[in-house]
VEXDREN-2710 file (C-alpha; in Angstrom, 1 decimal):
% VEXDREN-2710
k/r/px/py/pz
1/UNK/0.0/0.0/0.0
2/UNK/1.4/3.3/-0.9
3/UNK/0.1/7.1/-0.1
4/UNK/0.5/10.2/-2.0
5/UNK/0.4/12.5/0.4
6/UNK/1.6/15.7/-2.0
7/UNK/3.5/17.2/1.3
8/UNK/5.5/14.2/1.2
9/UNK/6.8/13.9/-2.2
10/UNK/10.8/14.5/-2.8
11/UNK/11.4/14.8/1.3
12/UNK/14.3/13.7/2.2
13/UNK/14.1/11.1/4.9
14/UNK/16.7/9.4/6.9
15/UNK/15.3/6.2/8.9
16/UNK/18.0/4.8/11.4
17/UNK/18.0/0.5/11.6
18/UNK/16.4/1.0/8.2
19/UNK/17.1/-1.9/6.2
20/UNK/14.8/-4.6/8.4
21/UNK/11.7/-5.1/10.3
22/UNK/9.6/-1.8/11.7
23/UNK/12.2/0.6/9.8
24/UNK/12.1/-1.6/6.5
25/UNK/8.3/-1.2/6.2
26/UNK/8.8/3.1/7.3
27/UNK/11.3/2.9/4.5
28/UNK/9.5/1.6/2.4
29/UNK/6.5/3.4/2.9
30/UNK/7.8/7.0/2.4
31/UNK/9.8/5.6/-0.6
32/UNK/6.3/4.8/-1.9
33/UNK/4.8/8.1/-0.8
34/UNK/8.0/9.7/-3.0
35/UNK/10.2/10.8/-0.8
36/UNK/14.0/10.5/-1.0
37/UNK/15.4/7.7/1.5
38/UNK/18.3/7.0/3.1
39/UNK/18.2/4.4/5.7
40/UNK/21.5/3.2/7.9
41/UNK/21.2/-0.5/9.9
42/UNK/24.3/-1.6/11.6
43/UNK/24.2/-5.3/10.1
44/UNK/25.6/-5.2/6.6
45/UNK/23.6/-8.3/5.3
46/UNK/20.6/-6.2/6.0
47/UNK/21.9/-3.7/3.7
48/UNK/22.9/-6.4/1.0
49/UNK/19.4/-7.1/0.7
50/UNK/18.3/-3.0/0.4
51/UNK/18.8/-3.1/-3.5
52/UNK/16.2/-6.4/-3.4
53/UNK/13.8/-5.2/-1.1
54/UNK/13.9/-1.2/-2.3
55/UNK/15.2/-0.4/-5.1
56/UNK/16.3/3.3/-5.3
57/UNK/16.6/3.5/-0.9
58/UNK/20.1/3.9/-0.4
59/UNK/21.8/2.5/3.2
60/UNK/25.0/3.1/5.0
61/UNK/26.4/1.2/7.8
62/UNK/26.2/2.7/10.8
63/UNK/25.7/1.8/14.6
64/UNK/23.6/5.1/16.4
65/UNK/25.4/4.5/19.5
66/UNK/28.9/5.3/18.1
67/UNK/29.6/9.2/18.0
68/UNK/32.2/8.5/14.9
69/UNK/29.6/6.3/13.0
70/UNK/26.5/9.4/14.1
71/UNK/28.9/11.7/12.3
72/UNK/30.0/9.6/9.7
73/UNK/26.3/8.6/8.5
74/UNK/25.0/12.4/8.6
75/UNK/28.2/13.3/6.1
76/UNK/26.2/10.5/3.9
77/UNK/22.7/12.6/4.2
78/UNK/24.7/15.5/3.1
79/UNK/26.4/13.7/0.4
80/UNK/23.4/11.8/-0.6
81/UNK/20.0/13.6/-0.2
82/UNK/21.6/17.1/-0.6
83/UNK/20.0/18.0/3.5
84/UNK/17.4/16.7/5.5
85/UNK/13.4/17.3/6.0
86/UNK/12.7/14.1/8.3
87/UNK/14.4/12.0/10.6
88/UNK/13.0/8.7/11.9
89/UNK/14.9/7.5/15.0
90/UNK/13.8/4.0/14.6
91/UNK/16.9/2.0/15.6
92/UNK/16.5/0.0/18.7
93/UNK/17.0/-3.1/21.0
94/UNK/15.1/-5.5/22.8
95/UNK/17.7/-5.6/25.9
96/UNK/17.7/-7.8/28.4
97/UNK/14.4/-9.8/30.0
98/UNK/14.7/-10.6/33.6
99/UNK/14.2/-9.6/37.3
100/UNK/15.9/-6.5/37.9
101/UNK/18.5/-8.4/40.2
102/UNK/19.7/-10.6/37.9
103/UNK/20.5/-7.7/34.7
104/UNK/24.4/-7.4/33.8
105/UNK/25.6/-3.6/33.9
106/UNK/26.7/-4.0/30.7
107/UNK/23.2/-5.2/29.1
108/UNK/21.3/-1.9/31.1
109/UNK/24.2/-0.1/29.3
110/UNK/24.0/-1.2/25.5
111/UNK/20.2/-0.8/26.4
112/UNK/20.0/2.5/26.9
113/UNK/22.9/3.5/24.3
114/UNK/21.3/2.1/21.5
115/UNK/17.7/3.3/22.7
116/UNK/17.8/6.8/23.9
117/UNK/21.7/7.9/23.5
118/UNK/21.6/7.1/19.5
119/UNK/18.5/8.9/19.5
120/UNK/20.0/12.2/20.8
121/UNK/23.0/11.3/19.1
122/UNK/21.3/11.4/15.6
123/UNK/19.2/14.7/16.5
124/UNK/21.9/16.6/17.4
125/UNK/23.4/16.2/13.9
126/UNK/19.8/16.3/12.0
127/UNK/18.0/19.6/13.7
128/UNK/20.8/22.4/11.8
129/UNK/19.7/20.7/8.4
130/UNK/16.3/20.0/9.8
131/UNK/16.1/24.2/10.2
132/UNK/17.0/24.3/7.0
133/UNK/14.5/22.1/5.5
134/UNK/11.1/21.3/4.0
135/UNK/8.5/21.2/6.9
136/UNK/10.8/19.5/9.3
137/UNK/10.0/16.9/11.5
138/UNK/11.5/14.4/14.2
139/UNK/9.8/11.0/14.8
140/UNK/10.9/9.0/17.8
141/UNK/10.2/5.0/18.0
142/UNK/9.2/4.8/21.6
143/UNK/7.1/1.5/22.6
144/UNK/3.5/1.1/24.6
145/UNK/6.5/0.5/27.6
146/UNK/7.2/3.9/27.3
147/UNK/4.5/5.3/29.0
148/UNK/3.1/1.8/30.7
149/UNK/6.2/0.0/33.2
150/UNK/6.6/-3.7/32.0
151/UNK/7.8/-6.7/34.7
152/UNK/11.4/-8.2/33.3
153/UNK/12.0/-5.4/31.1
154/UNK/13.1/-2.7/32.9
155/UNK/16.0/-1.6/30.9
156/UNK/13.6/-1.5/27.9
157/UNK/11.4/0.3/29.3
158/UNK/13.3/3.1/31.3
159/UNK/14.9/3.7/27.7
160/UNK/11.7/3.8/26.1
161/UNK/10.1/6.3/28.8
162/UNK/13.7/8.5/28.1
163/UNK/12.6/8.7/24.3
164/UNK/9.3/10.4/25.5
165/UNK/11.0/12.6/27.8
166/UNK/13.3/13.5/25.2
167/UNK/10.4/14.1/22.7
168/UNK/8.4/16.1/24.6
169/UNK/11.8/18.1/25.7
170/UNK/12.8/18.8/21.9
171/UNK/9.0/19.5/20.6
172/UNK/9.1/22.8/22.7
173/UNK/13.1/23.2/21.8
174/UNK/12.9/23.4/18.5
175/UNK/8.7/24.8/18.1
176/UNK/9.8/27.9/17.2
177/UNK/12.3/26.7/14.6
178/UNK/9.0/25.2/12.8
179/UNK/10.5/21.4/13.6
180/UNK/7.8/19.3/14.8
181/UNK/8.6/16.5/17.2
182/UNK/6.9/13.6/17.8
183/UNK/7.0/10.1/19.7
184/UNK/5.3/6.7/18.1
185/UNK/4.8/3.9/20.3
186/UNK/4.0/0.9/19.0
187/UNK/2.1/-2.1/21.6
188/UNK/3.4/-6.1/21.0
189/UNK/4.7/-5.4/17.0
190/UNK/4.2/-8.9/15.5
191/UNK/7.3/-10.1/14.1
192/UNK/11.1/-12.1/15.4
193/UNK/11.7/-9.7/17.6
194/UNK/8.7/-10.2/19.8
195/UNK/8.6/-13.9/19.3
196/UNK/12.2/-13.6/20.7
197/UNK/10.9/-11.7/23.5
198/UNK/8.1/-13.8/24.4
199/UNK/10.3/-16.7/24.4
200/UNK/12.9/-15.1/26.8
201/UNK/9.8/-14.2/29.4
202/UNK/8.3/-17.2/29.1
203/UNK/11.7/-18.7/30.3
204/UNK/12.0/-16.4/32.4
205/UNK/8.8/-17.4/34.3
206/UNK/8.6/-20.8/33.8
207/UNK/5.8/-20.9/32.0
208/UNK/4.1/-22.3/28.2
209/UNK/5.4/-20.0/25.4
210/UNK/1.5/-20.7/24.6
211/UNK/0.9/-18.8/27.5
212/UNK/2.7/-15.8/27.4
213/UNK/2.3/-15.6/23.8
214/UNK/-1.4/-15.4/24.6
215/UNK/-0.7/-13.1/27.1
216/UNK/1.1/-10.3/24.8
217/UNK/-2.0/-10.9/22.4
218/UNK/-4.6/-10.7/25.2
219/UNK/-3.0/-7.1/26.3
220/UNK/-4.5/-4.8/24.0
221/UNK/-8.5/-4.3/24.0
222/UNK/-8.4/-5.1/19.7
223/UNK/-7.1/-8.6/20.8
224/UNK/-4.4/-8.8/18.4
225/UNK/-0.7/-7.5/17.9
226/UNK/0.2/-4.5/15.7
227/UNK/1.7/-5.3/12.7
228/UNK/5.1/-2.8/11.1
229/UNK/3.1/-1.5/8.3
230/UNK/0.6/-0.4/10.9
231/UNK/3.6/1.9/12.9
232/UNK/4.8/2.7/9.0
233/UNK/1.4/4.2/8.4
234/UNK/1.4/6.9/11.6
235/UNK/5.1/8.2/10.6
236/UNK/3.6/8.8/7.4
237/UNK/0.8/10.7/9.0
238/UNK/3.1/12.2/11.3
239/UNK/6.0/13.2/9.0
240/UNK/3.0/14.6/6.2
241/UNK/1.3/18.2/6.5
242/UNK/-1.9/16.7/8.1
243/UNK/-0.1/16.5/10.9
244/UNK/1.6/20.4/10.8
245/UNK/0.0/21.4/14.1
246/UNK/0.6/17.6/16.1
247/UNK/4.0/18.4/17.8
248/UNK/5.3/16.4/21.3
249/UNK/2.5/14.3/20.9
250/UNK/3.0/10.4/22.4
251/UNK/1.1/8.8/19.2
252/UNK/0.3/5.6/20.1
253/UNK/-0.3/2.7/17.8
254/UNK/-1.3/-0.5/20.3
255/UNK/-4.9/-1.0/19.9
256/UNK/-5.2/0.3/23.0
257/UNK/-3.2/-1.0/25.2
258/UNK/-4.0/-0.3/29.0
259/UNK/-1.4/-2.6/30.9
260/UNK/2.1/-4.9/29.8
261/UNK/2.5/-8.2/31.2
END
């Protein structure tokens, strides 16, 4: 499904952890809208596939946590799209699943750097060419654990509720340089990631992966998980001009979810 939103056509986009899963499907739907894409994803046999998958997205190699690689991929956006009208901070990790007693420093760590430091990492490059571009905008991937807490997944969590601090921080920032900012958080997004998840809890607990899979289903009042093309759709919404006055906004996208197990 594509959408020709005119206010979307010939932005230039750059989607972090672009090349698979949630990002793939944002990539590809602003490609379809016609906007100019540049997507970075720190495994390279993610971005071998790009050419198969996308034809015409370009991708860099890049991990959002490292300052050198941040700087490194932003030179790319200059080099490539000419500036920069939208960034989608998309890349993230699942981190660790466990009581909180029994998380390595070093997981809580490489949870939070990917999650919230590559986040502010990548806006600090992208807001001067964001000022100088086309109705500017900042979307944040946040999760339904960002504003709900979630048992054995604390690190996740806390660096999910930072990305909603950090967007509601940078929406009144940067209002009066026109760059609207907002946060997307997706419920249970059907796919490896959360099956990987689900399998850890359900370890974790000692309980049927039936179970707990049911459980994560069970949690939103639809009944059913989200699916990427779902979160896709709202950072179209939220990147287009429909969306010119929504700015700091926690956009949620989890069929209502009301409590994480």
């Amino acid at each position: 499904m594509t959408w020709a939103e005119p206010s979307l056509a010939s932005k230039r986009v750059l989607i972090t952890a672009g090349a698979d899963g949630i990002g793939l499907e944002i990539a590809r739907a602003f490609s379809g809208a016609g906007a100019r894409v540049l997507v970075c994803d720190v495994r390279q046999e993610n971005l071998d596939r790009l050419d198969a998958d996308l034809p015409g997205v370009q991708g860099v190699r890049a991990d959002v946590s490292s300052e050198a690689d941040v700087a490194a991929l932003f030179e790319a956006v200059d080099a490539r799209l000419g500036g920069l009208d939208v960034l989608v901070n998309n890349a993230g990790i699942a981190g660790p699943t466990g009581g909180v007693e029994t998380l390595s420093l070093a997981d809580w760590e490489r949870t939070l750097a990917v999650n919230i430091t590559g986040q502010f990492l990548c806006a600090r490059l992208a807001v001067p060419r964001l000022r100088q571009g086309r109705g500017p905008s900042i979307i944040n991937l946040s999760s339904a654990a960002g504003h709900l807490g979630m048992p054995g997944r604390s690190a996740y969590s806390a660096s999910k509720w930072a990305v909603v601090g950090f967007t509601k921080s940078l929406a009144i920032e940067l209002g009066g340089d026109g760059i609207r900012v907002n946060a997307i958080l997706p419920g249970a997004v059907d796919g490896p990631r959360i099956r990987a998840v689900i399998a850890a809890k359900a370890q974790a607990l000692g309980k049927p992966l039936e179970e707990v899979t049911r459980d994560y289903t069970g949690q939103a009042a639809l009944g059913r998980m989200v699916t990427a093309q779902d979160v896709a759709h709202m950072a179209l919404f939220a990147a287009s001009d429909l969306a010119r006055n929504v700015t700091g906004q926690e956009l949620a996208v989890d069929g209502h979810t009301q409590a994480l197990s």
